[in-house]
C-alpha positions as CSV (number, residue, x, y, z in Angstrom):
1,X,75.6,86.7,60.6
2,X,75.5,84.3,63.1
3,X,75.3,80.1,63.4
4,X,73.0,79.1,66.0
5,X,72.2,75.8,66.9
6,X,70.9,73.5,69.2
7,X,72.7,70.7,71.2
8,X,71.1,67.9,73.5
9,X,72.0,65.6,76.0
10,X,70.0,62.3,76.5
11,X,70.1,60.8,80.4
12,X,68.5,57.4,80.2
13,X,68.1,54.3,82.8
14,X,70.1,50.9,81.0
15,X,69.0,47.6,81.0
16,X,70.5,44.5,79.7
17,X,68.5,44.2,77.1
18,X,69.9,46.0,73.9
19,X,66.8,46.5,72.2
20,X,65.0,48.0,74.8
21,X,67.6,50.4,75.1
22,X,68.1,51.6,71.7
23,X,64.6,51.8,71.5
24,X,64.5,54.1,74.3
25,X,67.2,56.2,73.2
26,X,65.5,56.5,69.9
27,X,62.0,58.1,71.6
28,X,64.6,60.2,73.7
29,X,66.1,61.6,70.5
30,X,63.2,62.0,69.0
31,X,62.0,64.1,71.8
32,X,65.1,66.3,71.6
33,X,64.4,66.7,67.9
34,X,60.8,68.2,69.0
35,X,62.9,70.8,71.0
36,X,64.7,71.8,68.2
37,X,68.0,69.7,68.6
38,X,70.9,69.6,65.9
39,X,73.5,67.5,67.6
40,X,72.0,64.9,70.0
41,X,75.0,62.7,72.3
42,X,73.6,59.6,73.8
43,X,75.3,58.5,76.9
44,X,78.3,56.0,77.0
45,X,78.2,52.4,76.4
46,X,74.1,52.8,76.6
47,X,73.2,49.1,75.1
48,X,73.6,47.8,78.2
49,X,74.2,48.3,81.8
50,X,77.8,49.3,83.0
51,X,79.5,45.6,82.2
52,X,83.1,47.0,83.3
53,X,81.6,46.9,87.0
54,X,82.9,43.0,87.0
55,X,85.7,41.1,84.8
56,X,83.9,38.3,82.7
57,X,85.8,37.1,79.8
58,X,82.5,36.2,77.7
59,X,81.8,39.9,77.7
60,X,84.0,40.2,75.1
61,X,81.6,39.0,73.1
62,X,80.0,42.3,73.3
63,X,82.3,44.2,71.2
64,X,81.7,44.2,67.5
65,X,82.5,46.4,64.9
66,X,81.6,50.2,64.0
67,X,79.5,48.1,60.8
68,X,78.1,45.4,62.9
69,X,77.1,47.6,66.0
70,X,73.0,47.4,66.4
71,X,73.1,51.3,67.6
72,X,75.3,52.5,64.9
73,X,73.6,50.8,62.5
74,X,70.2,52.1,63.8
75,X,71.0,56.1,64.8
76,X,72.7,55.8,61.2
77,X,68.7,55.6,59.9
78,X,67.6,57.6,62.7
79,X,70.2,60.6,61.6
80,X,69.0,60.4,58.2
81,X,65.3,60.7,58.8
82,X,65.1,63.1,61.1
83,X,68.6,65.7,59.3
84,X,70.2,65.5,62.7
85,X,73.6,64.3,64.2
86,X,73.7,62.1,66.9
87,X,76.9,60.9,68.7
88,X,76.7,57.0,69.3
89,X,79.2,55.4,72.1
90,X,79.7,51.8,71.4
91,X,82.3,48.8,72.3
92,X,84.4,48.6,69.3
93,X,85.9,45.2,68.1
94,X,88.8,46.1,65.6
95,X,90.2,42.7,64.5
96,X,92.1,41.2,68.1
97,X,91.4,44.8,69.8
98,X,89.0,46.1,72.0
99,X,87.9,49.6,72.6
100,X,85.5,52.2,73.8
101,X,84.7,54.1,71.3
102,X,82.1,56.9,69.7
103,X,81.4,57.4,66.5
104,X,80.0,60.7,64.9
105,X,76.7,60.0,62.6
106,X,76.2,63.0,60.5
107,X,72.7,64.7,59.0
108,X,72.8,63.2,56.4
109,X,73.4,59.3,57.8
110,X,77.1,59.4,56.7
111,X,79.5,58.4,59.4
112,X,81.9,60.8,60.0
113,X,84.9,58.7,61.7
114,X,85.1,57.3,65.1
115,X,87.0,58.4,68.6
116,X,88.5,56.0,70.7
117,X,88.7,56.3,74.8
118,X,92.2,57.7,75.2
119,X,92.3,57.8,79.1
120,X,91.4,54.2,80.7
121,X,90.3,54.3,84.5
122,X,91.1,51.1,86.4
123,X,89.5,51.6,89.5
124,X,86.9,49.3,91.9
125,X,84.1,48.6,89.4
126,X,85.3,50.5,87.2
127,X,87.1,48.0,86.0
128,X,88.1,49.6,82.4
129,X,91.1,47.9,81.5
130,X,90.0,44.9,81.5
131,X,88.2,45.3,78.6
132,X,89.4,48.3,76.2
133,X,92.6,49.1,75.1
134,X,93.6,53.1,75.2
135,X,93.5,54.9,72.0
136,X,95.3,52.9,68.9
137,X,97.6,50.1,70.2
138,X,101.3,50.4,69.0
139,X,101.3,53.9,67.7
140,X,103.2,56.8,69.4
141,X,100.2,59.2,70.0
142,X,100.5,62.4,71.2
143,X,97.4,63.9,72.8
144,X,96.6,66.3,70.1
145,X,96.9,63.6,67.4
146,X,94.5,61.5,69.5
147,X,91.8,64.5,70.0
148,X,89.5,64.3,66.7
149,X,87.6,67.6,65.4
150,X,84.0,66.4,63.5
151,X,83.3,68.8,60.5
152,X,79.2,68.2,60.8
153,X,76.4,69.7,59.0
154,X,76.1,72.2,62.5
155,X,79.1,72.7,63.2
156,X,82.7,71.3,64.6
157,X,82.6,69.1,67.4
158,X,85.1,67.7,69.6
159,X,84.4,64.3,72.0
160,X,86.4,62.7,75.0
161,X,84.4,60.0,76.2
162,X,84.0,60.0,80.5
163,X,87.0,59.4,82.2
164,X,88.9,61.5,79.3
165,X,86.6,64.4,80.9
166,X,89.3,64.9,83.9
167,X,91.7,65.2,81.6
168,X,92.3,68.9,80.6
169,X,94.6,68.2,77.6
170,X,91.5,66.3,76.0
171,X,89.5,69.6,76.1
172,X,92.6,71.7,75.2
173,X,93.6,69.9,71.9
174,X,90.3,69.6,70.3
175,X,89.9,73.1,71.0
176,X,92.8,74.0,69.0
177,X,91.7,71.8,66.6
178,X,88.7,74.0,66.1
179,X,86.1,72.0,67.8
180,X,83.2,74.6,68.7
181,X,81.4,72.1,70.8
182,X,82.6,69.3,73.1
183,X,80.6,66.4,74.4
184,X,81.1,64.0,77.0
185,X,79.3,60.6,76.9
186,X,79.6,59.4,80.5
187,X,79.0,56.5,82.6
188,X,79.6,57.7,86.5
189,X,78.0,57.4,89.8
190,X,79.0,55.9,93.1
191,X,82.6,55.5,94.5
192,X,82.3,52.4,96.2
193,X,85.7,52.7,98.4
194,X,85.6,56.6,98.6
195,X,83.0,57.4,100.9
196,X,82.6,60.8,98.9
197,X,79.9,62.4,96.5
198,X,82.1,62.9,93.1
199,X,79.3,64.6,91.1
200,X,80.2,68.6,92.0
201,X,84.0,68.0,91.7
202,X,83.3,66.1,88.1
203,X,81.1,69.0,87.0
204,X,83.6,71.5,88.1
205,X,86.2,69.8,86.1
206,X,84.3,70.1,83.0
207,X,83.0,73.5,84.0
208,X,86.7,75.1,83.7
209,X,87.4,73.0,80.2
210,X,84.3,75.5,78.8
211,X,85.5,78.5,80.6
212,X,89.3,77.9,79.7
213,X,88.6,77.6,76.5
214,X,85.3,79.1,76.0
215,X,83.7,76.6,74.5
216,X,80.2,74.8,75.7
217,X,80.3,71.3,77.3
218,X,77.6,69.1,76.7
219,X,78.0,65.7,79.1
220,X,75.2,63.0,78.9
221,X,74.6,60.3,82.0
222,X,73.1,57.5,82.7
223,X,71.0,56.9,86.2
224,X,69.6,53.9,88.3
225,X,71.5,51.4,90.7
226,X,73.1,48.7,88.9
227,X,74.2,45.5,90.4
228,X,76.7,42.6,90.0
229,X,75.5,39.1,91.5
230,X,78.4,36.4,92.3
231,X,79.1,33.7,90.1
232,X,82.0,31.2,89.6
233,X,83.5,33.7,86.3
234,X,83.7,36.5,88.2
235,X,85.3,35.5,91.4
236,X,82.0,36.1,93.5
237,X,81.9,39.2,93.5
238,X,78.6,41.4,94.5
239,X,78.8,44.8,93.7
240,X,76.5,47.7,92.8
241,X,76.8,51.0,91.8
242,X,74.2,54.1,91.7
243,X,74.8,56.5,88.7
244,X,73.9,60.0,89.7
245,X,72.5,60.9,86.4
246,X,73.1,65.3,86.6
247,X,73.7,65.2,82.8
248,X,74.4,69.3,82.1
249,X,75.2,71.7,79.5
250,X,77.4,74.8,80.1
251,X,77.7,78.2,77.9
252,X,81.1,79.2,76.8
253,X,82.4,80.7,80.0
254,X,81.4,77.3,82.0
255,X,78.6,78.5,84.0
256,X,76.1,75.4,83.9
257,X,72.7,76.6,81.4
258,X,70.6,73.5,81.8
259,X,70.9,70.4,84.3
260,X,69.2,67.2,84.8
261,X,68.4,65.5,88.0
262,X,70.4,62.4,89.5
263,X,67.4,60.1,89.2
264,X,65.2,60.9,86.6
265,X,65.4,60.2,82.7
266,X,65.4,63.5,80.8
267,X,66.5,65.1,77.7
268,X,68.3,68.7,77.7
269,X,68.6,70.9,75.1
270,X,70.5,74.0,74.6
271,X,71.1,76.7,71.9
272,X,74.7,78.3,71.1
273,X,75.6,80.9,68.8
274,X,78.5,79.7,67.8
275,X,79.5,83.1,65.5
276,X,79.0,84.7,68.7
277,X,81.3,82.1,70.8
278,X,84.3,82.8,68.1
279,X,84.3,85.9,68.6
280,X,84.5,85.9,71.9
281,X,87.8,83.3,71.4
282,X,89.7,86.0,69.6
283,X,88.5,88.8,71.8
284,X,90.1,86.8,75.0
285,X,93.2,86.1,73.1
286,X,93.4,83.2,75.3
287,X,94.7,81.0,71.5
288,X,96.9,83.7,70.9
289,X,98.7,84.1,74.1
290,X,99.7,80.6,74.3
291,X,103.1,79.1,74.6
292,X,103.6,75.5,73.8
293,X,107.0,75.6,72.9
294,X,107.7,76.4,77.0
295,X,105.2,73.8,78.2
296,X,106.9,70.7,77.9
């Protein structure tokens, strides 16, 4: 016996045009479909460019809610038609709250819940706090109640969304959850006042979250140079930043199985056997050697 199935990661170039980019994402997923793909994870906050690259109060008006969001509410049809699961990232208006957030569309069109960012970067133009608030305001979360497990027609899942990726709790707790999968929808690229190339050390990191705790990582990009023009609402400020696209997907033990290129718009796709991948889990004994109780 054995549960195979086939995962995808979409790198796409954003504009500022919503429809253009949801209709791009849609011929994208369409394509991985073609290939065979199950489980299809768009990249983060793909409506538009990167926003959080400059504070402007009026984009809060971007946020809306997981009903009212054009993507959901279009990969919700999408899913349906074509029996495949696709993971939508999305900024989340929950009443006076703001969040980045994915939610899980199932085969069937039926929404499976939703994740919110739990790790927030503030950093130059990636200006994160500004705009979304970490996990769920007011409530005493531990890391593993924040980590979410997705029962889906192929399979469990597990998400973090970008910055979350750095993170090795994230990875850990919705492994223990059960999560056969994780995905990372990302949005990174230059490093404007660190005159360094992130991309291997960001791979790494997500690399030994598969090997650790041999499960695949799936982590979908975006590419293209994006830039910020001064005005009076953002202080002006000119900024831009290049993101360096090199979506991948990794086996169980981490070692990288299919990569995309840092400027070009592609869609990966991947088989696991993820019968195979369990019992490989218990064979390590990696779960059962833990010790929780000594970690705090």
């Amino acid at each position: 016996m054995s549960r195979k199935v086939k995962a995808a990661a979409i790198q796409m170039r954003c504009s500022n045009n919503v429809g253009d980019n949801i209709k791009k994402a849609d011929e994208m997923t369409r394509e991985a479909v073609k290939k065979g793909a199950n489980i299809i994870l768009l990249p983060e906050l793909f409506e538009r460019q990167y926003f959080c690259q400059e504070r402007r109060y009026e984009y809060y008006a971007y946020a809306k809610s997981v009903q009212e969001n054009d993507a959901v509410q279009h990969f919700t049809q999408t899913a349906k038609e074509l029996g495949v699961v696709i993971i939508v990232s999305f900024y989340e208006k929950n009443i006076n709250v703001l969040y980045n957030t994915v939610t899980v569309i199932d085969a069937d069109g039926s929404n499976l819940g939703i994740y919110r960012k739990t790790h927030i970067p503030d950093d130059h133009y990636y200006q994160e706090k500004f705009y979304f608030t970490a996990s769920d305001i007011g409530e005493a979360l531990t890391m593993n109640e924040a980590a979410k497990k997705f029962n889906t027609r192929f399979g469990n899942i597990g998400i973090g969304i970008c910055w979350d990726q750095w993170f090795p709790e994230t990875a850990r707790a919705l492994a223990v959850k059960g999560a056969e999968i994780l995905f990372y929808p990302t949005a990174i690229g230059s490093e404007p006042i660190l005159e360094c190339d992130s991309m291997p050390h960001w791979r790494r990191c997500m690399q030994g979250h598969a090997g650790c705790n041999l499960v695949p990582v799936v982590a979908a990009n975006r590419i293209g140079i994006e830039t910020v023009d001064p005005c009076e609402a953002n202080g002006g400020q000119k900024s831009s930043l290049k993101f360096y696209g090199s979506s991948f997907i990794t086996d169980n033990t981490g070692e990288v199985i299919c990569e995309a290129g840092r400027d070009t718009e592609e869609v990966l796709v991947a088989q696991f056997d993820l019968d195979e991948y369990m019992t490989d889990r218990l064979s390590w004994g990696l779960f059962r050697d833990r010790r929780p109780e000594i970690y705090n």
